[in-house]
matplotlib code that plots the C-alpha trace (Angstrom):
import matplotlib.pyplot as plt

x = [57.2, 58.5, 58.9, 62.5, 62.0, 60.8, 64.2, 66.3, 68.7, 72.2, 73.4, 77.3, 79.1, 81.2, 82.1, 85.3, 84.8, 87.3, 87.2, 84.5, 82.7, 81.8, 78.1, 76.0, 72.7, 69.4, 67.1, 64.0, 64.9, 62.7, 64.6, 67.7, 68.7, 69.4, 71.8, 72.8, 75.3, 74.7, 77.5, 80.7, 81.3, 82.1, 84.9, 86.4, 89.9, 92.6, 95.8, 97.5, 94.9, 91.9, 93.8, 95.3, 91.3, 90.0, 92.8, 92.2, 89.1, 88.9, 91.6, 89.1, 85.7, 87.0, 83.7, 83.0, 81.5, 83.6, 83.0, 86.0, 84.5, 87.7, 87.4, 90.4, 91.3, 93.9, 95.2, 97.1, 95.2, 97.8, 100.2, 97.7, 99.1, 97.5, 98.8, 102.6, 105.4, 109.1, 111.0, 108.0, 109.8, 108.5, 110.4, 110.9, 113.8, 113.7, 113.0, 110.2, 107.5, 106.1, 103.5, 104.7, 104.6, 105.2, 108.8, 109.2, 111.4, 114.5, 114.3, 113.6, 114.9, 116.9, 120.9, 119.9, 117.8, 114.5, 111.5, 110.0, 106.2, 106.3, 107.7, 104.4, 102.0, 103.4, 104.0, 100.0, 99.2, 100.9, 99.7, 96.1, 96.4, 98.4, 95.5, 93.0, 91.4, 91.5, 88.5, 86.6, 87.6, 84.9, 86.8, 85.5, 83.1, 82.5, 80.4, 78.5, 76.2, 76.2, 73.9, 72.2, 69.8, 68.0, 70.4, 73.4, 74.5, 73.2, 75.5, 74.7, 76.8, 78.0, 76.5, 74.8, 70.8, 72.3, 72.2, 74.0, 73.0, 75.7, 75.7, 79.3, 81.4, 85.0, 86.1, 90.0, 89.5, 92.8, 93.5, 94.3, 90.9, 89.5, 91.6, 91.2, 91.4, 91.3, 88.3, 89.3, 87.3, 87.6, 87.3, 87.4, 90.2, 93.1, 95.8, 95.4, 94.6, 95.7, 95.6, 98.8, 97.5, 97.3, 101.1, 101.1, 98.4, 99.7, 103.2, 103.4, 101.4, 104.6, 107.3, 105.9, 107.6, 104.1, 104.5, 107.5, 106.2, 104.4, 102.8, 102.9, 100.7, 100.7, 103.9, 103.0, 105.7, 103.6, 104.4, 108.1, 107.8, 105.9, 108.5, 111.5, 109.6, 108.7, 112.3, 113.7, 112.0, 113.5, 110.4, 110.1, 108.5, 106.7, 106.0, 103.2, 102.5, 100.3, 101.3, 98.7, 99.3, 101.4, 104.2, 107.1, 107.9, 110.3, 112.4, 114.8, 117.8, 117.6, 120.6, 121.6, 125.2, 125.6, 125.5, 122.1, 118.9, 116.2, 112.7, 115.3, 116.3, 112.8, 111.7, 113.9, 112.3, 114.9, 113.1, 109.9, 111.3, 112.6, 109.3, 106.7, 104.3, 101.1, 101.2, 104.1, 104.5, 105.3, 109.0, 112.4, 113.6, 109.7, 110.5, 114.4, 113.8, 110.2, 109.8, 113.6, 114.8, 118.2, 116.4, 114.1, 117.3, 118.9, 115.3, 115.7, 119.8, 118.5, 116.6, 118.0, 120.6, 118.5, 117.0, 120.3, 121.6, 118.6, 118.7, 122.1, 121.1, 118.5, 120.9, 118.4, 121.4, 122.7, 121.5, 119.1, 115.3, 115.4, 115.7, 111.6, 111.3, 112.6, 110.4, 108.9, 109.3, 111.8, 113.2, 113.0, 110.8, 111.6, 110.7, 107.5, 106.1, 103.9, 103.6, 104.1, 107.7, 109.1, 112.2, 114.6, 114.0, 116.6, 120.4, 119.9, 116.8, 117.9, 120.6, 117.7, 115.4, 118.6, 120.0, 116.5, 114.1, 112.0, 110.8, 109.3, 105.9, 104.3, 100.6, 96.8, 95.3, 92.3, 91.4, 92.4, 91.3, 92.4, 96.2, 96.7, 96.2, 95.6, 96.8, 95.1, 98.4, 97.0, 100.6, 99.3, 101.3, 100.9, 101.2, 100.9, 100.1, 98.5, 99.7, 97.7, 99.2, 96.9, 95.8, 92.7, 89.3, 86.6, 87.1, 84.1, 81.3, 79.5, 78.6, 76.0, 77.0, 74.5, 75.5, 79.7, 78.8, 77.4, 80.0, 83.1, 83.9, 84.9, 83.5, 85.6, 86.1, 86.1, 88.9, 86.9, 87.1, 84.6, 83.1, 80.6, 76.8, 75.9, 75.9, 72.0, 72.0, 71.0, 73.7, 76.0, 75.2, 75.3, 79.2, 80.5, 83.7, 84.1, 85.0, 87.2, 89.0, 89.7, 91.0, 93.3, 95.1, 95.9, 97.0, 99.1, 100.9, 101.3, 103.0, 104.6, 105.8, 108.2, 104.8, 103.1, 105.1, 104.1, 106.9, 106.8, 106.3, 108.5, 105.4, 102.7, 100.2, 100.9, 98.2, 95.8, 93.1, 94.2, 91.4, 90.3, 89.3, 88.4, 88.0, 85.7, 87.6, 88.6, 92.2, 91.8, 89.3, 85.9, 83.3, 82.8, 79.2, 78.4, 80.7, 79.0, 75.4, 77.3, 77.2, 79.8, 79.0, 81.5, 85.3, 87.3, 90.8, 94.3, 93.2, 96.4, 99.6, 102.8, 106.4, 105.2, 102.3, 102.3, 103.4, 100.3, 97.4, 98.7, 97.9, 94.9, 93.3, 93.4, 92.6, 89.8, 88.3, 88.7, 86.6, 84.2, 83.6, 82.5, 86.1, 87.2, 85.9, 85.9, 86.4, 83.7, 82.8, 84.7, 88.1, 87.5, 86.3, 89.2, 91.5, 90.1, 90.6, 93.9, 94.9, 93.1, 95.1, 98.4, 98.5, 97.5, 100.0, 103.0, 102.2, 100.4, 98.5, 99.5, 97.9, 94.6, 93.5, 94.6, 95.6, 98.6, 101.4, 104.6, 106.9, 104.9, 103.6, 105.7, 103.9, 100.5, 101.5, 102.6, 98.6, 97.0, 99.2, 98.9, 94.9, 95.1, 97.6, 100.8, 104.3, 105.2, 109.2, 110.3, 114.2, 116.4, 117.9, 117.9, 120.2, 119.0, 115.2, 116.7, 118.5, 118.0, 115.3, 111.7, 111.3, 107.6, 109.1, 109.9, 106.0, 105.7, 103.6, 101.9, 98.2, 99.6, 100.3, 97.1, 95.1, 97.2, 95.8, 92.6, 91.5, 87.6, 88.2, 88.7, 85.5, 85.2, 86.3]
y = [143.8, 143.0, 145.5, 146.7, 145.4, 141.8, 141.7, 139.1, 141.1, 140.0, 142.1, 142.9, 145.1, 147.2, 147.2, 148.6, 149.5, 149.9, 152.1, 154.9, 154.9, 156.8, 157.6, 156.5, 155.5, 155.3, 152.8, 152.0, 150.5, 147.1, 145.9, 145.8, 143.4, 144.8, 143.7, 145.9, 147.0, 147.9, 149.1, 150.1, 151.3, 150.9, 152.0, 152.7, 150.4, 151.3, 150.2, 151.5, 153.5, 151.0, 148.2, 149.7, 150.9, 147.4, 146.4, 149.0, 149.1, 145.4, 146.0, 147.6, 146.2, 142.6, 140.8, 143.5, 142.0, 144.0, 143.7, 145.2, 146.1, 146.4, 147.3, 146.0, 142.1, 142.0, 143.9, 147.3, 149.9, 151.6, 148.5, 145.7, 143.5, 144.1, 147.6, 146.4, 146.5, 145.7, 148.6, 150.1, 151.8, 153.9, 157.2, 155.8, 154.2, 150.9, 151.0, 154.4, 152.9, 150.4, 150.5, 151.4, 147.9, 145.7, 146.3, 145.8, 142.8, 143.7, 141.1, 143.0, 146.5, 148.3, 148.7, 152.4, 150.6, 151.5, 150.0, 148.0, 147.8, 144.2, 144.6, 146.7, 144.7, 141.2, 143.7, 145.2, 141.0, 139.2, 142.0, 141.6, 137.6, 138.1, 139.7, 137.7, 140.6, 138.9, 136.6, 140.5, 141.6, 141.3, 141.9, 143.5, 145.4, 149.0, 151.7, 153.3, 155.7, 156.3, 158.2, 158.7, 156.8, 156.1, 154.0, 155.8, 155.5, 153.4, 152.2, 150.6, 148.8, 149.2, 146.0, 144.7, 145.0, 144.8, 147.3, 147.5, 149.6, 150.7, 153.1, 154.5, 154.9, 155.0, 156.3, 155.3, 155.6, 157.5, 160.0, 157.2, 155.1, 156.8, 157.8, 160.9, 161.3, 164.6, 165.1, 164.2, 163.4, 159.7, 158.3, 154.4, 154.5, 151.7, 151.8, 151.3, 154.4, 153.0, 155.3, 155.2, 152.9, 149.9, 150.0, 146.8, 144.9, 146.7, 145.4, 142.4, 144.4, 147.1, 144.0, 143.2, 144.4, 145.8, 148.8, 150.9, 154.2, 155.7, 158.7, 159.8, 162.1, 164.5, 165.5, 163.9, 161.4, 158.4, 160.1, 159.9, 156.4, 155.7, 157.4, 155.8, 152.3, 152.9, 154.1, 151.5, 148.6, 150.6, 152.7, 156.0, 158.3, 161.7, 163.4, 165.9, 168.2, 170.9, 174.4, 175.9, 173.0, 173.0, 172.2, 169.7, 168.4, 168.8, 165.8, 164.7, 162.9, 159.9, 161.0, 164.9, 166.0, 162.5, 161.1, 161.8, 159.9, 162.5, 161.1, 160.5, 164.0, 165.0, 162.9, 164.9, 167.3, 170.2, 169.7, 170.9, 174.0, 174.4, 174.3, 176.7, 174.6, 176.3, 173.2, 174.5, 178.1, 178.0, 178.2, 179.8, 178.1, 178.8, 182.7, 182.5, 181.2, 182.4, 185.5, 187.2, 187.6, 186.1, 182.7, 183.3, 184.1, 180.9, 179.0, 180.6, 179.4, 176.1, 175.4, 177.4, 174.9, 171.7, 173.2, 173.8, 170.1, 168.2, 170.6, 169.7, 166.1, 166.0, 167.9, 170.6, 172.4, 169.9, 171.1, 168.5, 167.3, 167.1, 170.9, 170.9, 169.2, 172.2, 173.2, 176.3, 178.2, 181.0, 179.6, 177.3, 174.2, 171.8, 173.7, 175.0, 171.4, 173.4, 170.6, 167.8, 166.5, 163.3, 161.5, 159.5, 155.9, 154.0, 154.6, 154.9, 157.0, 160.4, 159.0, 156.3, 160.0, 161.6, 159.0, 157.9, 158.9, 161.5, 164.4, 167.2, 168.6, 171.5, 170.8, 169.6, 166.6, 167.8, 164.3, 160.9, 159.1, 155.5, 155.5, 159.6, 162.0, 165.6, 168.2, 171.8, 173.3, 171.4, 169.4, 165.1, 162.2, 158.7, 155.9, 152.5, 153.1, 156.3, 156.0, 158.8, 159.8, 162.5, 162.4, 160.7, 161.5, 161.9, 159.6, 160.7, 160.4, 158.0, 161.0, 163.7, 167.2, 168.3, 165.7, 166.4, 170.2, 168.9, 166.5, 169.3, 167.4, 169.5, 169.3, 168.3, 169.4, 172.9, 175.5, 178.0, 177.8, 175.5, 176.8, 175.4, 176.8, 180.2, 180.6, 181.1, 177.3, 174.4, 172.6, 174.7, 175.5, 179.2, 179.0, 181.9, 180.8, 183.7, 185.4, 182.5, 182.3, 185.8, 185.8, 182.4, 184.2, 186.9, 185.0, 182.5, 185.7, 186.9, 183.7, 182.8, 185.6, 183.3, 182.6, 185.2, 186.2, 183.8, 182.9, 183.6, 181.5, 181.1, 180.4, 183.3, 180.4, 177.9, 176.9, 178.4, 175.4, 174.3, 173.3, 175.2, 173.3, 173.6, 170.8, 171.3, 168.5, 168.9, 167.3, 166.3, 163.2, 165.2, 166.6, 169.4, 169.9, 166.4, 167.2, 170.2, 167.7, 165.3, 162.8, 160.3, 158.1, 159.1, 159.6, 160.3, 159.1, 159.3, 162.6, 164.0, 163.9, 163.4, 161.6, 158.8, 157.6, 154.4, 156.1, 158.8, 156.1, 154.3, 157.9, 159.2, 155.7, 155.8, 159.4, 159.0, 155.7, 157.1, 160.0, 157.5, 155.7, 158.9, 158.1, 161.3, 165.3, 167.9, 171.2, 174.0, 175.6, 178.7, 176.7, 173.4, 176.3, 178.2, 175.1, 174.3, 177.4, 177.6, 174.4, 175.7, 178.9, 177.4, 174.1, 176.6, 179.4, 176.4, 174.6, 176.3, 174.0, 171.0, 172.8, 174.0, 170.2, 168.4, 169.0, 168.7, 168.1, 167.0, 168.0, 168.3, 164.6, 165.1, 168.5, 166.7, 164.1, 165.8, 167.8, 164.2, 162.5, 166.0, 165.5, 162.0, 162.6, 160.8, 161.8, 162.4, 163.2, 159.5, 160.1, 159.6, 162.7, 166.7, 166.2, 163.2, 164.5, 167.1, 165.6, 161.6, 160.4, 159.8, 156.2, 154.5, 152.2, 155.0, 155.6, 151.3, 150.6, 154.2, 152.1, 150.4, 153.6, 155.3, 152.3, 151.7, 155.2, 154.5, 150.6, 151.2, 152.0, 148.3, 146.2, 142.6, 140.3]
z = [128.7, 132.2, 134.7, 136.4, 139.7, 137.6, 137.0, 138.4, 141.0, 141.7, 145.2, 144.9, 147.0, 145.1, 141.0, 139.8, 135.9, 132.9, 130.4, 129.3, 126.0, 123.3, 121.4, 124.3, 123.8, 125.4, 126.0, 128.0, 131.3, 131.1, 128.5, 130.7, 133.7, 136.9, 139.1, 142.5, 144.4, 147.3, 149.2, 147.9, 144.6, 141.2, 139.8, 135.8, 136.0, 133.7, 135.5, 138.6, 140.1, 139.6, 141.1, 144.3, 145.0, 144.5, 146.6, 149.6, 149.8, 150.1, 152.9, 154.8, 154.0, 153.6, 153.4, 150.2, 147.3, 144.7, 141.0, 138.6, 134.5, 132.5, 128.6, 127.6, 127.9, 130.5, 133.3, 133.1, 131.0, 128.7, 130.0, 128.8, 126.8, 123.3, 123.7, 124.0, 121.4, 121.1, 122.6, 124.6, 127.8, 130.3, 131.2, 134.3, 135.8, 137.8, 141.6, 141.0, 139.4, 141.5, 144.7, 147.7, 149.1, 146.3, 144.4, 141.1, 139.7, 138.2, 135.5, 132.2, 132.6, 130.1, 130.2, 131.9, 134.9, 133.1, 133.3, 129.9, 129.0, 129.4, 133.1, 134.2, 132.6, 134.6, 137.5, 137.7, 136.4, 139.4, 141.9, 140.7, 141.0, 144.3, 145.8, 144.8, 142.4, 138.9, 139.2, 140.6, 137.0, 133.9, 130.8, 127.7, 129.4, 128.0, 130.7, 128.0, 130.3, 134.4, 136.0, 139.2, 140.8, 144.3, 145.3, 144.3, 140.3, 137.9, 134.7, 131.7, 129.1, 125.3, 123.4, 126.1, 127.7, 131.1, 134.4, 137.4, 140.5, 143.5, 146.2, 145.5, 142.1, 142.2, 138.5, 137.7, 133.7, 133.8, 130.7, 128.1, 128.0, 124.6, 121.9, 120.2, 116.1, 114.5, 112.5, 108.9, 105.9, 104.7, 101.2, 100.4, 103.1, 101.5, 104.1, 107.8, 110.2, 113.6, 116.9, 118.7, 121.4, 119.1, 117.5, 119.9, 117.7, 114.3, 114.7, 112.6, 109.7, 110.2, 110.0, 106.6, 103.3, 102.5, 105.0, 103.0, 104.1, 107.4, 108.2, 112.3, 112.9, 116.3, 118.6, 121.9, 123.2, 121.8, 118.3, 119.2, 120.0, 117.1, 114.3, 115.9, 115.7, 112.3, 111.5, 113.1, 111.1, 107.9, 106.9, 105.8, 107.5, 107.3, 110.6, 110.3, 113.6, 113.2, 113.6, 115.5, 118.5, 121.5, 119.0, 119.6, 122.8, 125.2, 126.1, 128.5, 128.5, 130.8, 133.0, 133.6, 133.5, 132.5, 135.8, 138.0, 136.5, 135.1, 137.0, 140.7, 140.6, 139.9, 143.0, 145.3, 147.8, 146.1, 143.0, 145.1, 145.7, 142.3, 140.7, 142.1, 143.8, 145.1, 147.3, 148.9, 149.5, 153.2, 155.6, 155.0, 151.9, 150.0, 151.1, 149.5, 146.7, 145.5, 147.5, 146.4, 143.1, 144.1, 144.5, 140.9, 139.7, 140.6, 139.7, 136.2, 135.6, 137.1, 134.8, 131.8, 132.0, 132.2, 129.2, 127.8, 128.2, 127.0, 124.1, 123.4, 124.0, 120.9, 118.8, 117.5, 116.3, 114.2, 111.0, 109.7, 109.9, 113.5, 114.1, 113.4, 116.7, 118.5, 121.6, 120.8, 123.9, 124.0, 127.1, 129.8, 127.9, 129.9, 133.1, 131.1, 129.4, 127.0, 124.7, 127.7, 128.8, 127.7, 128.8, 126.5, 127.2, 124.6, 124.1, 120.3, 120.0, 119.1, 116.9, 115.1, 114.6, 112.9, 110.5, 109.8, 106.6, 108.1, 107.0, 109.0, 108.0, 110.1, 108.9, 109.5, 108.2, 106.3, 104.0, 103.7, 100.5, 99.6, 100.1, 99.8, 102.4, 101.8, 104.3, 104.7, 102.5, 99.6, 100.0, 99.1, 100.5, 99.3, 102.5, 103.6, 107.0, 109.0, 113.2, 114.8, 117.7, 118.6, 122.1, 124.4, 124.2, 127.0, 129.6, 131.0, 128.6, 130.4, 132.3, 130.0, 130.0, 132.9, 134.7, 134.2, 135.5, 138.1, 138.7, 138.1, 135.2, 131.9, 128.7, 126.0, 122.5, 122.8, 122.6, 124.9, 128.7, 130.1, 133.4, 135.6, 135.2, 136.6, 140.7, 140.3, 138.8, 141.8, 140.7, 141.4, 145.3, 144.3, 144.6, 142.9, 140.1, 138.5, 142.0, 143.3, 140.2, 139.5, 143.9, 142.8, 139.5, 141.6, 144.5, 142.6, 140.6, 144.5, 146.0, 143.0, 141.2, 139.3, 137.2, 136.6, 133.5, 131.1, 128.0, 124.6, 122.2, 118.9, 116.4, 116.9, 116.4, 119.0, 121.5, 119.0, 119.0, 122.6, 124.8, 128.3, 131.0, 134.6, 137.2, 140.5, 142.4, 145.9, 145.8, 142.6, 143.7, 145.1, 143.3, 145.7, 144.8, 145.8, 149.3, 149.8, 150.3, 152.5, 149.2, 149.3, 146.3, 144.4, 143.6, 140.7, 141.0, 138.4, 136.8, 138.0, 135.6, 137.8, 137.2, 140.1, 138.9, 141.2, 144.3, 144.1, 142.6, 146.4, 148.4, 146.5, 146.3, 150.3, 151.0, 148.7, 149.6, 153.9, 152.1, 150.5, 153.8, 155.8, 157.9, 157.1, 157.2, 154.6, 155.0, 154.7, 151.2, 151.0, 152.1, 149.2, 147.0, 147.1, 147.0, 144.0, 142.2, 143.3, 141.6, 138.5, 138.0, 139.1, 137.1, 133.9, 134.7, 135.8, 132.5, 130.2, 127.4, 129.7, 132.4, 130.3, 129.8, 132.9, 136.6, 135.5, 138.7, 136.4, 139.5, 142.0, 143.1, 146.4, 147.5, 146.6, 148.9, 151.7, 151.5, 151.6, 154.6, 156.6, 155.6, 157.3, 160.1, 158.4, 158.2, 154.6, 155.4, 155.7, 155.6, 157.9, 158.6, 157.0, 154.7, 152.9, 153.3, 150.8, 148.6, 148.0, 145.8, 147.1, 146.0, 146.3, 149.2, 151.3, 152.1, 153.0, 155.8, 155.2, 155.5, 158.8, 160.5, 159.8, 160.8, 164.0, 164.8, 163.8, 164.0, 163.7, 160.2, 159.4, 159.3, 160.7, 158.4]

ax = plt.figure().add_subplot(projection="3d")
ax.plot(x, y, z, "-o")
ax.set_aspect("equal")
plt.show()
């Protein structure tokens, strides 16, 4: 048998990779091919954030040889095409979902300015062929294990005998690579048992006369989606959400007081001070509001009556199926996003979910055999289709579980808090979490009293079986263990959850990749250290399940990006004058040019091309 270095060797620069994988498997490295990588870095693409750090980097290493592994067949992650389906809108409106120097087209959009599936999928398509990345992009190519190596990280590759070696690894998986079904006994399964992220391939099965009735199962917004679809093309539909969850979610309507559009108002820098934001507890206005209960006061009617209106909106109080879907927070839902936050995104949705044949069930999926499936209760439903709509999976199993602690990665499918190994542990650099955690809860309570009352729930058992998990990520992007040894191989980008997805992929891509390319300094261990565990108990206290699972930032993307520009010496207050700096809507385009300015400050950062 041939030897590893017998290999042939292909030298690339840097690979950008797709999605993660599941089950990985071991086997003896002679029977693989080697290729290397010697520079830059691989990195997971899933949409906006691998394709904005293919394109940066390239920006400044120009003579790069960068190789981008994408599971899926075409460009955009949750937006690739396979995944699309009629009526598929983002909960975002036109003109705030886009990079921040490349608008979106207006052909497409909704009657309410809002942006279709099929828009960002020919948006992220044209701005990968525009700059020259789709012939860097290898399709249908699963990472099924990364780990380290002498060179940097080595990755091998669900049904295939080949390697790759690079010196850095960029990981843009995002949260919606691997889907997540609840564990379920199956029996001669009759009826298909799709995840919610292929409704797009499923559709013409759900046209046909076949598909009378559908089962959704879960309550996250894809579920909302997924029973208007199905009521929409005349089925009938049973709901089931269990009752020891985050319960139903809280949703939006597109425009508030019928005038002011939902995701613009939350892009405003008064929305900053609105939601408490341990990003953001500094000056007069942080003090009046958060420090005085005159300004909680007004936070709390604030958003009492946002609650109030979107309420109204869904008409929980109508009397029919749809008061199940009530948010199950005793105030505030919307500002709290237990169960997540959704937006409506059609004209007819709430009236399609009332008129339509739905019914309601708070219960858990225990067994599905043939075309029956048996919930917990002992209640049976017959169906011709199953849409799960239950979530994502770990993103990150390429990585083992020594290797995620290491990494300040969680572990997944637990509902007990996951914490990195004890300070005697060498992977841990003898940093001491239990003390900088216990410092952060108290120190968020102190900043931001507004949170440190948390609310009650309506149903004693929510949040039950929700998961705990802590991230060791300097601004979201750094394994600080790694930054703590002066080892820049790696960054994980898009495992933040914000309203501007586009706008923060474009920042955190460049902070990250100046990070990456030893262009920029970190500070010492105590300061990242306490950072880090401020996020922690914020993002869980500020969101609650939301903020258990994910650094979750629903608000908060503008505070984030004011930390990363004042990290890099940019202004992040781009309006005109006070007034507007206030109150008008931070669009992408208003941080254009934001590369040009760093790099007119810094030119050595750009190699010869």
């Amino acid at each position: 048998m041939a030897t590893m270095e017998s290999q042939p060797v292909t030298v690339i620069d840097v690979a950008i990779i797709g999605a993660g994988t599941s089950d990985p498997t071991f086997c003896h490295f002679a029977d693989y091919f080697l290729h290397e990588i010697n520079q830059l870095t691989l990195s997971f693409l899933k949409g906006w954030y691998g394709l904005v750090a293919a394109r940066t980097y390239l920006r400044l290493r120009p003579n790069a040889d960068v190789t981008i592994l994408d599971s899926d067949s075409t460009v955009g992650g949750v937006w690739s095409k396979e995944r699309l389906y009629p009526n598929l809108v983002a909960q975002v409106k036109l003109g705030f979902f886009n990079y921040s120097d490349t608008p979106m087209p207006k052909q497409g959009a909704t009657e309410s300015d809002l942006v279709t599936g099929t828009m960002i999928h020919d948006y992220l398509s044209k701005y990968a062929m525009d700059h020259h990345l789709l012939h860097r992009i290898r399709f249908n190519t699963t990472v099924q294990r990364a780990e380290r190596c002498d060179r940097g990280w080595r990755l091998s590759f669900k049904e295939s005998n080949e390697i790759m070696e690079t010196e850095k690894l960029m990981v843009a998986t995002g949260v919606t690579s691997i889907p997540s079904m609840p564990i379920a006994q199956a029996d001669n399964v009759t009826v298909p048992v799709v995840h919610s992220r292929d409704l797009g391939t499923s559709y013409k099965t759900l046209q046909t006369e076949k598909i009378q009735k559908a089962v959704v199962v879960g309550a996250a917004k894809s579920a909302y989606d997924a029973v208007y679809l199905m009521l929409s093309l005349g089925k009938k539909v049973t709901w089931i959400i269990r009752p020891n969850g985050a319960g139903p979610l809280a949703i939006l309507p597109t425009e508030l007081f019928g005038r002011f559009n939902t995701i613009a108002v939350a892009s405003t820098r008064l929305m900053t001070h609105m939601s408490p934001s341990i990003l953001n507890t500094g000056g007069s206005l942080y003090r009046l509001i958060h420090k005085s209960r005159f300004g909680r006061c007004c936070v709390g009617m604030f958003w009492d009556t946002v609650t109030y209106l979107s309420n109204r909106h869904a008409g929980y109080g109508d009397g029919d199926h749809v008061a199940g879907l009530t948010p199950e927070m005793d105030s505030k839902s919307v500002f709290w996003a237990n169960s997540g936050l959704g937006v409506v995104t059609l004209p007819d949705f709430w009236p399609t979910i009332h008129a339509g044949d739905v019914k309601i069930v708070r219960d858990n999926l225990d067994t599905i055999k043939e075309n029956t499936l048996l919930l917990e209760s002992g209640t049976t439903i017959q169906t011709d289709f199953v849409a799960m709509c239950t979530g994502w999976g770990d993103h990150f199993s390429m990585f083992d579980d020594d290797l995620k602690a290491e990494l300040g990665l969680p572990s997944y499918n637990t509902t007990q808090p996951t914490v990195s190994p004890s300070s005697n542990s060498p992977k841990t650099d003898g940093i001491r979490w239990d003390e900088y955690d216990a410092a952060a809860d108290q120190s968020v309570n102190d900043r931001l009293p507004f949170l440190s009352q948390a609310p009650t729930s309506m149903n004693a058992h929510t949040n039950d079986v929700q998961p705990h998990r802590r991230w060791r990520l300097y601004r979201r992007s750094i394994p600080i263990h790694l930054a703590l040894k002066n080892d820049r191989s790696l960054a994980i980008l898009g495992q933040i959850h914000t309203v501007q997805t586009p706008l923060v992929a474009d920042i955190q891509s460049f902070w990250s990749i100046l990070y990456l390319l030893s262009e920029t300094d970190l500070p010492d261990e105590e300061t990242m250290a306490r950072e880090i565990a401020e996020w922690n108990a914020w993002t869980r206290k500020r969101y609650l399940s939301q903020g258990e699972k994910f650094p979750y930032s629903l608000y908060d993307f503008l505070p984030y990006i004011d930390t990363l520009c004042k990290d890099l010496g940019i202004n992040s207050q781009r309006k005109s004058n006070a007034l507007r700096e206030f109150l008008e809507p931070y669009r992408p385009e208003d941080f254009e040019g934001f590369v040009d300015e760093y790099l007119a400050k810094h030119p050595h950062v750009v190699a010869e091309g």
